[in-house]
BADO-670175 format. One record per residue (C-alpha): residue in three letters; x, y, z. Coordinates in steps of 0.001 Angstrom, whole numbers, padded with zeros to 6 digits, always signed. Example, Ala and Ser with C-alpha at 12.3 -4.5 7.8 and 13.67 -1.06 7.14 Angstrom:
ala+012300-004500+007800;ser+013670-001060+007140;
END
This chain:
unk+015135+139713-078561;unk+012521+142854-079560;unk+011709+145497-078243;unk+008252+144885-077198;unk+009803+141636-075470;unk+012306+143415-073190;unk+009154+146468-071871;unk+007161+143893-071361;unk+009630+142285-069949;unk+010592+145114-067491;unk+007301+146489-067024;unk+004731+144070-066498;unk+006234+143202-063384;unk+006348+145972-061812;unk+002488+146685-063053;unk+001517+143590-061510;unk+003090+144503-058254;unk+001926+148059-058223;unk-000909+147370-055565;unk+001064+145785-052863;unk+002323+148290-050324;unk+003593+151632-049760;unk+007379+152308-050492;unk+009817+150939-048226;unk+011313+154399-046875;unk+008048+155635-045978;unk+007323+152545-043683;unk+011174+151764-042184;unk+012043+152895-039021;unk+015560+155319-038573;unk+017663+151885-037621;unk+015970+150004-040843;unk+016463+152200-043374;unk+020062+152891-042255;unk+020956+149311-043107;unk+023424+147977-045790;unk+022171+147730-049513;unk+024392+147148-052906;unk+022767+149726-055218;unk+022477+147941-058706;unk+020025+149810-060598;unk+020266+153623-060606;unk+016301+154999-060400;unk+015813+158321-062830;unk+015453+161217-060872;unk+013103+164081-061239;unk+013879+166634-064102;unk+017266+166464-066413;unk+019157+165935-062682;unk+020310+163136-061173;unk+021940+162918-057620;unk+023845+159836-056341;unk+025655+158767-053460;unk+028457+157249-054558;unk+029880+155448-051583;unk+026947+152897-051497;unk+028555+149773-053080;unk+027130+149537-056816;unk+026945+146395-058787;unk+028519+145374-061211;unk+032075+145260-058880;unk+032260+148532-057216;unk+034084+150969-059752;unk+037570+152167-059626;unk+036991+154718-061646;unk+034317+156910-063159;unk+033062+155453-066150;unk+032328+152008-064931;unk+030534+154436-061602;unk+028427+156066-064818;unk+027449+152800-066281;unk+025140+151811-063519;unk+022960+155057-064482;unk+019901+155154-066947;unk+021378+156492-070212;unk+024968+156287-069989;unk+027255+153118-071729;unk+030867+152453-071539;unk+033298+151677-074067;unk+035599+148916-073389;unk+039103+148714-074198;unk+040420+146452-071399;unk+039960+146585-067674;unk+040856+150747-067427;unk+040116+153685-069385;unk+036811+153205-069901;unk+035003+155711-072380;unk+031641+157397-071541;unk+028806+157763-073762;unk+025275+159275-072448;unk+022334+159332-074512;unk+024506+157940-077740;unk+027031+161009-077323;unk+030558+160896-076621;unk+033699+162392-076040;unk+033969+166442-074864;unk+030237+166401-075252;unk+030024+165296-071999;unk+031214+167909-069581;unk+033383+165940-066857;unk+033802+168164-063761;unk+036147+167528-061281;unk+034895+169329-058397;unk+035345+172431-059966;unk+037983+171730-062230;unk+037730+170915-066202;unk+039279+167693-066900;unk+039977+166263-070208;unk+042487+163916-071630;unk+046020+163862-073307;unk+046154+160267-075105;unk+045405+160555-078951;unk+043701+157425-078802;unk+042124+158240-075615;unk+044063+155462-073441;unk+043278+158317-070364;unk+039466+160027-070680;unk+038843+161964-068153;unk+037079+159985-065652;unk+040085+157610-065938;unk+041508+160004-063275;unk+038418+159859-060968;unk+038202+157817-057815;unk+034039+157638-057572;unk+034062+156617-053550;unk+036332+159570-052236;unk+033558+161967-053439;unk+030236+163151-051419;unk+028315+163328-054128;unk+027718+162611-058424;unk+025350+164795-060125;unk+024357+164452-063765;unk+022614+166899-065983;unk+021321+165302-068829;unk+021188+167543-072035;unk+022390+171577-072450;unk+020019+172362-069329;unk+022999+174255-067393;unk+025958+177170-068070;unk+027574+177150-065084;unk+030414+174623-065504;unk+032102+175735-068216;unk+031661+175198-071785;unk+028400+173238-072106;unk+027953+169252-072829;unk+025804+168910-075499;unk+025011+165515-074226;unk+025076+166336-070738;unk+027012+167405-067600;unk+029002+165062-064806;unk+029957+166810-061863;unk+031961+164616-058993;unk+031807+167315-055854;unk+033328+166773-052677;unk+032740+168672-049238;unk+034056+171456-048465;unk+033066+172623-044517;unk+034509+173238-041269;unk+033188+171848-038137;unk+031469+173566-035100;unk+033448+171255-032497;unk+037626+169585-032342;unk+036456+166443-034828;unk+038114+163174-036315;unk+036318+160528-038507;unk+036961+158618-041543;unk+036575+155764-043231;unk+038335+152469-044744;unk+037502+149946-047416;unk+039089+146913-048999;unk+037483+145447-052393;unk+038866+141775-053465;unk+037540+139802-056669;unk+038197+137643-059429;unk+041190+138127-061672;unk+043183+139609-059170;unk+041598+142689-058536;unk+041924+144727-055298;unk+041139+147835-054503;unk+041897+149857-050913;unk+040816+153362-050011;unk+041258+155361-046550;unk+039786+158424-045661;unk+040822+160898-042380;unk+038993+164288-041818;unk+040048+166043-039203;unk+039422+170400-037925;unk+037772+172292-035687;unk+035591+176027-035701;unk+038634+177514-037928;unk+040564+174876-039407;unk+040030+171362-041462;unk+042437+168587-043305;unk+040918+165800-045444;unk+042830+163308-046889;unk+041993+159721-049008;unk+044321+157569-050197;unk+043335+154743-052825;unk+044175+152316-054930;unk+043085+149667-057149;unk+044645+146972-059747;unk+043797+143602-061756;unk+045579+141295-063643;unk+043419+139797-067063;unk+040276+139167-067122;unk+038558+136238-068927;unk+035822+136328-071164;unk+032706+133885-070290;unk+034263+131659-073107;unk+037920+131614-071366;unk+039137+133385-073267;unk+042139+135991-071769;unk+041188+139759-072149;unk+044371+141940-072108;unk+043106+144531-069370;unk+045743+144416-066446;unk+045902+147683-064643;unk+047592+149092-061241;unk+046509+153137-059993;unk+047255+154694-056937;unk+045997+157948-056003;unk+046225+160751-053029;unk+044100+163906-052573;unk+044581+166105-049474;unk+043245+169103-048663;unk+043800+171879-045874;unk+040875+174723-045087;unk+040649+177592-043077;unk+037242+178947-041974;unk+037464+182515-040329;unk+033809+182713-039923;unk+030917+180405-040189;unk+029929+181756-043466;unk+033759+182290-044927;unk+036204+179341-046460;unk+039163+179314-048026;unk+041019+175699-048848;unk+044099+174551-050866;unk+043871+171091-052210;unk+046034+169060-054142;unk+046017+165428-055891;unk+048512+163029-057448;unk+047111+159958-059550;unk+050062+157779-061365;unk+048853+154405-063043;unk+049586+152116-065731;unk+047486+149426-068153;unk+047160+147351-071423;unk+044436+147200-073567;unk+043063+144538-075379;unk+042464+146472-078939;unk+045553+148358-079334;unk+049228+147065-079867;unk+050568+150454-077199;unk+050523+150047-073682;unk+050449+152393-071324;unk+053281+152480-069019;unk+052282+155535-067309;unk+049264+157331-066760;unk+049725+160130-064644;unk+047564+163161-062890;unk+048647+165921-060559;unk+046653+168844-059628;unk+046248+171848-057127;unk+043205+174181-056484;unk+042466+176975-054617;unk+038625+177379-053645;unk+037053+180617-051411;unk+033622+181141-050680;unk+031546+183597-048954;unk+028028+184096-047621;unk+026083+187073-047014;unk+023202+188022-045353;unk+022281+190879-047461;unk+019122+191615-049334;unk+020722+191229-052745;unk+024336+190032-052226;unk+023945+186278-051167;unk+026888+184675-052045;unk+030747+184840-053406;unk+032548+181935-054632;unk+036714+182065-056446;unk+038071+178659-057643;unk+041523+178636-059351;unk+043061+175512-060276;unk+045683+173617-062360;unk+046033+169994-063778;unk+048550+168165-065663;unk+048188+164829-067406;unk+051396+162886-068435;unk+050867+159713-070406;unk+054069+157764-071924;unk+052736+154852-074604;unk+055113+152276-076284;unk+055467+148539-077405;unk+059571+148470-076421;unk+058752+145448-074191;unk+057490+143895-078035;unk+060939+145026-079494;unk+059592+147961-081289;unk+061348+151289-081488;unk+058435+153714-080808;unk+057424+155740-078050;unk+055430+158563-077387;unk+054820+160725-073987;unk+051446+163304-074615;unk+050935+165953-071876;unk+047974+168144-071189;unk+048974+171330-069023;unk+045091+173210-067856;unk+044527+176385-065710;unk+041506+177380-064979;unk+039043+179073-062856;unk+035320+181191-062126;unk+034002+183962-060194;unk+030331+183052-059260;unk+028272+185480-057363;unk+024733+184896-056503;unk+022183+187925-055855;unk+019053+188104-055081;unk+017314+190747-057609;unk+013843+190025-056790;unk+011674+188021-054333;unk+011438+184391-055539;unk+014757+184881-057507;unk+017854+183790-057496;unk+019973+184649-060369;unk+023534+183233-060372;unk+026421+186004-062686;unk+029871+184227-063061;unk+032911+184398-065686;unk+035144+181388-065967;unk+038788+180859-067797;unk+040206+177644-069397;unk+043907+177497-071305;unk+045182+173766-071927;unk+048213+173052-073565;unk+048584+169674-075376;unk+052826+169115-075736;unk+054216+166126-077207;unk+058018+163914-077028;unk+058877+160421-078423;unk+061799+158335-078820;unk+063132+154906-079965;unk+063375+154001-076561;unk+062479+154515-072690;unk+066035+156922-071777;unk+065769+158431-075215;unk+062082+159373-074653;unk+062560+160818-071044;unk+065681+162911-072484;unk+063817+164449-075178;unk+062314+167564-074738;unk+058654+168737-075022;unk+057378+170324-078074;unk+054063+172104-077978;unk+051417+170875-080333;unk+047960+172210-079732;unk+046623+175089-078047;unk+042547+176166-077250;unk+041827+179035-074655;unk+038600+180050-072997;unk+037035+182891-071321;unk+033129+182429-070740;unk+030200+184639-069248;unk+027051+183696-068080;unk+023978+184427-065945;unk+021410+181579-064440;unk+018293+182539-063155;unk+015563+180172-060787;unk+012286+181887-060110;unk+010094+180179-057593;unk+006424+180614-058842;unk+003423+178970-056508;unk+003145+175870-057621;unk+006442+175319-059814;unk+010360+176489-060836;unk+011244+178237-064055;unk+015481+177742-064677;unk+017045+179813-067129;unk+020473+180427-068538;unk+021975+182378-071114;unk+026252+181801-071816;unk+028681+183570-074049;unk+032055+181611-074976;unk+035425+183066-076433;unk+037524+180159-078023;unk+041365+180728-079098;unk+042118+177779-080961;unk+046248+177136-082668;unk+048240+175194-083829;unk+051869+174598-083097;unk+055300+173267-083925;unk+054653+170390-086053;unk+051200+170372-086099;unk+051568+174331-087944;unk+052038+174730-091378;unk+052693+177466-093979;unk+049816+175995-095895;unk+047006+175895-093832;unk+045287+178147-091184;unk+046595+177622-087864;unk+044779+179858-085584;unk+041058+180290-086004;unk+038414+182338-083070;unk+035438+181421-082242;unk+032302+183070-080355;unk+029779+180547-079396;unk+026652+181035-077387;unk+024588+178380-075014;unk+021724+179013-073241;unk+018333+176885-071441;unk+014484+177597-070454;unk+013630+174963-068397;unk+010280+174549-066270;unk+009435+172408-063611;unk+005497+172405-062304;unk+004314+170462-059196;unk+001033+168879-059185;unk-000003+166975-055525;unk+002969+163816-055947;unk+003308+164607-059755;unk+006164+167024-060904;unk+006085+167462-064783;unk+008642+169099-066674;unk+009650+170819-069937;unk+013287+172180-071085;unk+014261+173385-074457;unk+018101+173571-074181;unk+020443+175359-076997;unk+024738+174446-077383;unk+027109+175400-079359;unk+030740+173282-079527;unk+033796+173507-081100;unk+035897+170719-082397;unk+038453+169149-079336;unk+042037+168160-079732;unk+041018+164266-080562;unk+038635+165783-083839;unk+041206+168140-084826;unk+043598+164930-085144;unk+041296+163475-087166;unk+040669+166314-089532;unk+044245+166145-090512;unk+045523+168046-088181;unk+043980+171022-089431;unk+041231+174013-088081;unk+038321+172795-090740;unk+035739+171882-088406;unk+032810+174027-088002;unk+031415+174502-084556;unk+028633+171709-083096;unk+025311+173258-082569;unk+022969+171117-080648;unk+018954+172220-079728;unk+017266+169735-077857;unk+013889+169507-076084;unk+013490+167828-073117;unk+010121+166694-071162;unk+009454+164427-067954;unk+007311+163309-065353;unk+007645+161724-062386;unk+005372+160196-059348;unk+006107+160029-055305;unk+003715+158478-054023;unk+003005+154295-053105;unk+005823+154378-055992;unk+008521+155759-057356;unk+007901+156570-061139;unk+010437+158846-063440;unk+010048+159421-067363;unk+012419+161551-069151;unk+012315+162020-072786;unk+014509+163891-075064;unk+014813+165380-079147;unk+018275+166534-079915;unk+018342+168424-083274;unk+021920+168490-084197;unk+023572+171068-086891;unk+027366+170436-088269;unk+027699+167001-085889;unk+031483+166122-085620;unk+031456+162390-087928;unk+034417+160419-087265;unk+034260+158483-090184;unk+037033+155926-091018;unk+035198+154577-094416;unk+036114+157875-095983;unk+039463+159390-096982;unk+037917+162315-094862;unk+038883+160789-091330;unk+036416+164290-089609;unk+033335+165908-091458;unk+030649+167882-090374;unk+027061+166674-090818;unk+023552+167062-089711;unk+022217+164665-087387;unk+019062+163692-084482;unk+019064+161921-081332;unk+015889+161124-079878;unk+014775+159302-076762;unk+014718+158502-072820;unk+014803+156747-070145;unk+012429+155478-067513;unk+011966+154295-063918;unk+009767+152528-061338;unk+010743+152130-058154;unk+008344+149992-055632;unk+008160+148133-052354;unk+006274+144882-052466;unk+006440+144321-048813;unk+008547+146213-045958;unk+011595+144108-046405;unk+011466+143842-050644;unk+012083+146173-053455;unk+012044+146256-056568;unk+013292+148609-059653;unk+013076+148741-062854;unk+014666+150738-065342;unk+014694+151583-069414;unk+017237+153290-071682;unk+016608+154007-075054;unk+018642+156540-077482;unk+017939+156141-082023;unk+020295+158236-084006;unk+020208+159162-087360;unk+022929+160903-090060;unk+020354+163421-092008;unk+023013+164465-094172;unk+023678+160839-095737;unk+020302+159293-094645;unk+022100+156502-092734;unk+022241+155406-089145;unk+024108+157309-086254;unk+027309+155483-085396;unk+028034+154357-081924;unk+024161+155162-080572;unk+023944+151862-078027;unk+020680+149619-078214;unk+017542+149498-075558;unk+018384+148442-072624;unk+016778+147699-069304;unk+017005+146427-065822;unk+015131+144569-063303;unk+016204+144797-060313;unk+015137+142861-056553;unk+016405+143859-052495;unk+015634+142081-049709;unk+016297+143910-046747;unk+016127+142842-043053;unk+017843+143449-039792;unk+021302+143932-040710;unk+020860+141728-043859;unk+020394+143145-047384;unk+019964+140441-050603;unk+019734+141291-054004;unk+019283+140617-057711;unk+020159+142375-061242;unk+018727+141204-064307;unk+020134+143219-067209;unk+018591+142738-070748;unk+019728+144004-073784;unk+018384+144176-077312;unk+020259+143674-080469;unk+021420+146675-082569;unk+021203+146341-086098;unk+020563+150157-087148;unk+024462+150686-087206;unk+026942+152740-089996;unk+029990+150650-090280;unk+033933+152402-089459;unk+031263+155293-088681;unk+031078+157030-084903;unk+032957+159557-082510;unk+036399+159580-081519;unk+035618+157387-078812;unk+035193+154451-081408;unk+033228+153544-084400;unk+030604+150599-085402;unk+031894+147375-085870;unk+028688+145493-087158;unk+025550+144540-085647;unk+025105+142838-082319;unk+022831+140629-080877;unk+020626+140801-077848;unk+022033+139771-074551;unk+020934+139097-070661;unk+022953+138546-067927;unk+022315+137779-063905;unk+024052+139652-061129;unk+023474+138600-057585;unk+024936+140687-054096;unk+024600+139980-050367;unk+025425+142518-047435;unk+025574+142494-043571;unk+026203+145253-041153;unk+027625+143739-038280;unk+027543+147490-036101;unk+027599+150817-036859;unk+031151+151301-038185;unk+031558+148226-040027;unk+029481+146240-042625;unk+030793+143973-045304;unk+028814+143430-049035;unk+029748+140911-051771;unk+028449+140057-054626;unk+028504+137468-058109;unk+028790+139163-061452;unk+027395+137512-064796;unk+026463+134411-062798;unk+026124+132247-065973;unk+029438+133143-067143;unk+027860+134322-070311;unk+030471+135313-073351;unk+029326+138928-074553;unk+030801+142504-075938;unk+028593+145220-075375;unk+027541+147112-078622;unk+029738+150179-078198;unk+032908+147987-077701;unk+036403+148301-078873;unk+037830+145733-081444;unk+039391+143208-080088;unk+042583+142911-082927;unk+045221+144219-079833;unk+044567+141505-077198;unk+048162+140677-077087;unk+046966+137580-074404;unk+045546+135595-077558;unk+047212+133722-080507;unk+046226+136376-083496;unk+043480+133930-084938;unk+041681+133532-081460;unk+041038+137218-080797;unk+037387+138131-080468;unk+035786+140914-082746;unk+035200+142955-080312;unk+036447+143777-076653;unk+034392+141028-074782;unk+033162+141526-070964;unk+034453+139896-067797;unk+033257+136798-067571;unk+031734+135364-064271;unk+033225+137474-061219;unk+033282+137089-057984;unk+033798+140193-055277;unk+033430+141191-052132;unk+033820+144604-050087;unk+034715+145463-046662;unk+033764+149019-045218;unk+034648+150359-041569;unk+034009+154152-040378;unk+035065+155908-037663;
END
């Protein structure tokens, strides 16, 4: 299927249907537009940001975890290696240059062959909200994603009067999967305890053909929180999570017996009235990721346990230097520690002791600005990074260099302008980006990467008016791109490359009761150095999507269409994964049902890949470790679940 096929595809539609009615939130009543909806295609949002709830149930099967949250979003793909661990990629980019932010904390990783990314560890539905910065168009969280910026946040507030409430799901679908989460809130003027508990697991899936997909999983995670609030504008809280898991992958021979996460954070904040002074804000935290990976249940004598240790932290403050601006000062800290045992077997491995292996420390500075002119927003930012990179115990050598410093700078000028219902926008964003723990593997262990350097312009429109209408397009020029390239005896190589593209969005009512959306995602990435395609950049893609809404009922429809990718560089990509060959178009039907029987409970289900359609997505694994298959019935690549069948109960209190 071409191109031109799938827009018109998308978009005639939703030209034809343009003159019907105004949009259905400006014509519902308060009870109307409160009632249930599955969400299953993800509108763009104004500018580089998007903002999501993300405890509306989503379709495909409400996610687990965060990557199969992201997928449902214009511009982002997931790599699949079995029914966990899925690995992000937004805009064709992978890996650290996408900034995953834990609400506050940096989160990364331990596995070498990324069995654990970071959003492995995130539980999508116990946050309040998902934001996602596409491009270098923000300094504030850290080192900046080239590609873009995730950032799960949850609430942190007190209450003005004694309060309980909370909230309770349970998630059952094909293959065995089920999923639970609780949540319980509870404080009054001066103190507050949150707490969720959740948990989710699946046996194998099957492919549309039958076939068995090796992707059983079980996690079980608990976050809990305590806060004081002396004041109305003052907070201090202590919160801590544990998140212990395991899984097996269909394109690798280890499993992963455990897949663990504990973490504490300390957060303070407070407000000022003051004609300059606005704001103060402290966040220390620390993580650990503990990952043991082995095939002893295959008879094989090898076993390996990887461990990330990270503190971190920031100092924001936010003044108020002239009228109409805001300018935001902060410094923030990162020192991770990747250690390392093994063994020949499960006692032997959990007697050994650690030995450290890879070391990278950060201190960062940086200033954002907002100006509020008459009719529009100029954004700026300007960051300074100080990287400490080493190398240790057996990863050191005589031979080589084994510490190396680095000074990068970031920075953004971003404007937004406001026109009646038309906002238009422009953003020319610069990064810079050193080479992460998984690159530094794949450069032989050894400090011979230059740093990333990434400009990219960015430019948009979007409409509010009898629809909703959203066009973002991007140019990423990029200098001394990290190549994973496994055709070459040099695994990690620095080359020049450019990104280009967008996505796009219209959102409309046909009548009060139905909706429609459709969306467009398209990303083309080429190697300038060696005049070849980008590896790993995923095809155009696009979505049509239908609601029908009424009462307490809510029906819907996802047609998702994509086209084939045949601009691809073979054993070429990230450290996510490289190209396996060209892939054909594909389009598959998802259909979901709710009902809200009352205002605490409501129940929504849904039918994945109705045709049972056989299909890998580009960006896929290889399927050569699906241990559930005789060796000569494996697929070529990772395939997708076949048809599923879900359903979700919600009740809040």
């Amino acid at each position: 299927m071409n191109k031109n096929k799938i827009t018109a595809a998308l978009f005639l539609p939703a030209t034809l249907w343009y003159p019907a009615t105004a949009i259905a939130t400006e014509n519902c009543d308060s009870e109307q537009c409160a009632e249930p909806m599955v969400i299953t295609a993800e509108s763009v949002s104004e500018g580089v940001t998007t903002v999501i709830d993300p405890k509306i149930p989503r379709q495909p099967i409400p996610s687990f975890d965060g990557s199969g949250y992201l997928k449902t979003i214009p511009g982002f793909s997931v790599t699949r290696k079995g029914g966990a661990g899925g690995d992000i990629s937004l805009r064709g980019l992978a890996g650290s240059r996408v900034s995953v932010i834990n609400d506050g904390q940096q989160l990364a990783g331990t596995c070498g062959g990324r069995m654990d990314p970071p959003t492995n560890y995130i539980s999508p539905e116990t946050y309040e909200q998902v934001m996602v910065i596409k491009g270098p168009q923000t300094v504030r969280y850290g080192p900046v994603g080239s590609a873009g910026t995730v950032i799960f946040e949850r609430e942190h507030l007190g209450f003005v009067d004694p309060t309980v409430e909370g909230r309770a799901s349970l998630t059952a679908g094909s293959f065995g999967r089920q999923d639970y989460l609780t949540e319980l809130t509870a404080g009054n003027e001066r103190y507050y305890w949150n707490l969720d508990v959740n948990g989710s697991k699946s046996n194998n899936f099957k492919d549309g053909a039958g076939n068995e997909i090796q992707s059983r999983y079980d996690r079980q995670t608990i976050n809990t929180a305590i806060g004081f609030t002396p004041t109305a504008d003052s907070l201090f809280e202590l919160g801590y999570g544990n998140s212990s898991g395991e899984a097996e992958y269909a394109d690798r021979g280890n499993k992963a017996r455990t897949i663990d996460n504990e973490n504490w954070s300390l957060l303070t904040k407070k407000s000022f009235d003051g004609s300059v002074l606005r704001s103060l804000e402290f966040q220390g935290y620390w993580n650990q990721n503990d990952h043991i990976m082995d095939q002893f249940d295959k008879g094989k004598e090898s076993g390996s346990n990887p461990r990330r240790t990270t503190f971190g932290g920031h100092i924001w403050t936010e003044l108020e230097l002239a009228p109409q601006t805001t300018t935001l000062i902060g410094i923030d800290h990162i020192d991770q520690l990747q250690d390392f045992r093994g063994g020949k077997n499960l006692d032997e491995l959990k007697s050994a002791n650690y030995q450290d292996l890879f070391s990278q420390k950060n201190w960062g500075l940086f200033t954002e600005i907002e100006h509020q002119l008459d009719q529009g927003t100029i954004f700026s930012g300007l960051r300074y990074d100080y990287w400490q990179t080493e190398l240790l115990g057996s990863w050191a050598a005589d031979n080589k260099q084994n510490k190396q410093n680095d000074d990068l700078f970031s920075g953004f000028l971003h404007y937004e302008h406001t026109l009646a219902q038309h906002k238009f926008y422009a953003g020319i964003g610069h990064s810079e980006r050193i080479a992460d723990y998984w690159e530094v593997m794949r450069a032989s262990k050894a400090l011979t990467l230059s740093p990333e350097k990434t400009n990219q312009l960015d430019i948009g429109w979007s409409y509010t008016g009898d629809a909703l209408v959203s066009v973002s397009l991007f140019y990423a020029k990029i200098s001394d791109y990290i190549l994973i390239d496994n055709a070459s005896t040099v695994k990690a190589r620095n080359i020049d490359a450019s990104v280009f593209g967008g996505e796009a969005s219209v959102e409309y009512a046909l009548t009060e009761q139905l909706t429609t959306t459709a969306t467009l995602a398209y990303s083309h990435g080429d190697n300038d150095t060696d005049n070849v395609a980008l590896g790993q950049i995923s095809p155009l893609e696009g979505r049509l999507a239908l609601n029908y809404q009424v009462n307490d009922w809510s029906l819907g429809a996802l047609w998702r269409v994509v086209a084939k990718q045949d601009r691809v560089a073979l054993k070429q990509g990230n450290i996510v994964g490289q190209d396996l060959g060209e892939t054909g178009g594909l389009g598959t039907l998802s259909l979901n049902g709710a009902y809200q029987f009352d205002d605490q409970l409501s129940v929504s289900l849904g039918i994945d890949n109705v045709f049972d359609k056989a299909y890998a997505e580009h960006i896929s694994k290889s399927g050569s470790g699906n241990d559930a298959l005789a060796i000569e019935d494996r697929t070529k690549q990772v395939n997708e679940p076949g048809r599923t069948i879900w359903a979700k109960l919600d009740y809040e209190f």
